[in-house]
Structure formats: structure tokens, C-alpha cells
C-alpha positions as CSV (number, residue, x, y, z in Angstrom):
1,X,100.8,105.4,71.9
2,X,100.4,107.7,75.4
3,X,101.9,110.8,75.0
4,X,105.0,111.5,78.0
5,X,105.4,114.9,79.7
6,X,108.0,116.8,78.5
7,X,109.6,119.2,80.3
8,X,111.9,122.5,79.5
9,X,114.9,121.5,81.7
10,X,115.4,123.6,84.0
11,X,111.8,123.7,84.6
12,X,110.9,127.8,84.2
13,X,108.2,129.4,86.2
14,X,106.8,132.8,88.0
15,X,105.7,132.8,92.1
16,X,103.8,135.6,92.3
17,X,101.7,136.0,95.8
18,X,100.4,138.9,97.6
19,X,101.0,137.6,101.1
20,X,102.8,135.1,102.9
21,X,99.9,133.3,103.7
22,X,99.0,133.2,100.4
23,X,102.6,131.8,99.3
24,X,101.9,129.2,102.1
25,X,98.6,128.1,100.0
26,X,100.7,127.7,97.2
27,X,103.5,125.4,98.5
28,X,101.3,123.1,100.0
29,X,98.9,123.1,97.0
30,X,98.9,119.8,95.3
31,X,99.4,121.4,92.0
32,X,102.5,123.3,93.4
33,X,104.0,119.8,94.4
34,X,103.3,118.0,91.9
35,X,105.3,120.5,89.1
36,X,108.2,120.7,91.8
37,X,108.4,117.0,91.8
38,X,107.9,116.3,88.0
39,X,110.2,119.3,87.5
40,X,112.7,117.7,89.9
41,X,112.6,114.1,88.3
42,X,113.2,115.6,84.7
43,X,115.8,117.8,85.8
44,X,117.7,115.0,87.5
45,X,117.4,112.5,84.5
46,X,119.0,114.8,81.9
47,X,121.5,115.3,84.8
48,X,122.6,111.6,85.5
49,X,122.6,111.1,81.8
50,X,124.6,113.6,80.6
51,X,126.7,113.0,83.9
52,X,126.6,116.4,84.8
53,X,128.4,117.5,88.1
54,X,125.5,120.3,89.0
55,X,121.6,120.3,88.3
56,X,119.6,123.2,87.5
57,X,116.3,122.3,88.9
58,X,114.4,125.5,88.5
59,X,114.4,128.9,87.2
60,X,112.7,131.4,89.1
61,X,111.9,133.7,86.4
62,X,110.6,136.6,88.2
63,X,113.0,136.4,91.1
64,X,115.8,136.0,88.9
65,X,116.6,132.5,91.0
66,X,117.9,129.3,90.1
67,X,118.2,126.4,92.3
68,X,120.8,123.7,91.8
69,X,121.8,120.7,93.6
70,X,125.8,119.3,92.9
71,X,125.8,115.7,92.0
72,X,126.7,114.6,95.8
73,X,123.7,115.6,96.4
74,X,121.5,113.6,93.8
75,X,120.7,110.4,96.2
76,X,119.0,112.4,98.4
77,X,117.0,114.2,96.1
78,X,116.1,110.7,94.4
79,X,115.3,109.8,98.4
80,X,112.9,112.6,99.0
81,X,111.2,112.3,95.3
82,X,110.3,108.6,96.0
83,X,108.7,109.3,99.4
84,X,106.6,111.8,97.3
85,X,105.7,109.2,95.1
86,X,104.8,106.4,97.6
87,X,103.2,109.0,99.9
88,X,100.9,109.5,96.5
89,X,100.8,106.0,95.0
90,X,102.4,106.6,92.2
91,X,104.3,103.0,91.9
92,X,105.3,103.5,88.1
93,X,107.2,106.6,89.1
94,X,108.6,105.3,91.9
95,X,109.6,102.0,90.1
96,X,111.4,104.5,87.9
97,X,113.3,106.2,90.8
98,X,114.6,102.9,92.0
99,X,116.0,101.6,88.5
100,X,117.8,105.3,88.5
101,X,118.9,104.8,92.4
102,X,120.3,101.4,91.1
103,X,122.6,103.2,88.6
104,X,124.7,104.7,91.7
């Protein structure tokens, strides 16, 4: 049986950077994207199923930041995860986002 990803929801990290160019190396970095968008997913799911009226996406630790989205503003984030996903191939995700789009 394959093992899924689980996630602490919201998903809880550190930015630490010297510079700005430095933070600019970071947001682009495939890594960087790929935990925002996993993160973002995850967050979303518990969200829609616990029909929640805000999401907690992330928690800045060290900046003592969270970011939430209200729930009119769930489509779009499931629009802007899935062009993520087809810009990197990732068709079972992206099936995924559709099946959760379709619940709407």
C-alpha cells in the first residue's frame, strides 16, 4: 500500500533569508512551490470538508503570520492550484482538483 503525504493543517514553517534576492530564490525554487501548493491542497480539503467558512493555509512561524482565504474565495484558489498542476503534469492531482471543483 503507498504511503499518502500528510500534512499538519495549517501547514507550519520558518522563511528565513538574508536578502531579498535571496527570498526571490526561494519563492521561485521548485521546492518552495511545491510545499505552498501541497500545503494549499491539504489545507483546502479539511476546509471544504469540515465546511469551514475561512482556511488557514499557513503559519508563518517566525513572522508570527497566518494566511487565510474565506470560503468565497476557495474556487479561485482550486483555479490557481490546478494550473500549477497541469503547468507540472501532475494529472492525478489535478483529476483530484476537478472532482473537489465539482462539489461547488
Amino acid at each position: 500500500m503507498e504511503k499518502k503525504d500528510t500534512w499538519e493543517i495549517p501547514l507550519k514553517f520558518s522563511l528565513v533569508y538574508d536578502d531579498i534576492e535571496e527570498l526571490n530564490i526561494i519563492k521561485s525554487s521548485d521546492e518552495f512551490l511545491e510545499l505552498i501548493y501541497k500545503g494549499a491542497v491539504a489545507a483546502l480539503k479539511q476546509a471544504l470538508k469540515k465546511n469551514k467558512s475561512e482556511c488557514i493555509l499557513y503559519d508563518i512561524v517566525n513572522l508570527e503570520a497566518k494566511i487565510k482565504i474565506s470560503k468565497n474565495q476557495y474556487e479561485k484558489l482550486l483555479n490557481n492550484c490546478l494550473a500549477y498542476y497541469e503547468k507540472i503534469e501532475d494529472y492525478s492531482t489535478c483529476q483530484e482538483l476537478v472532482e473537489l471543483k465539482n462539489k461547488f
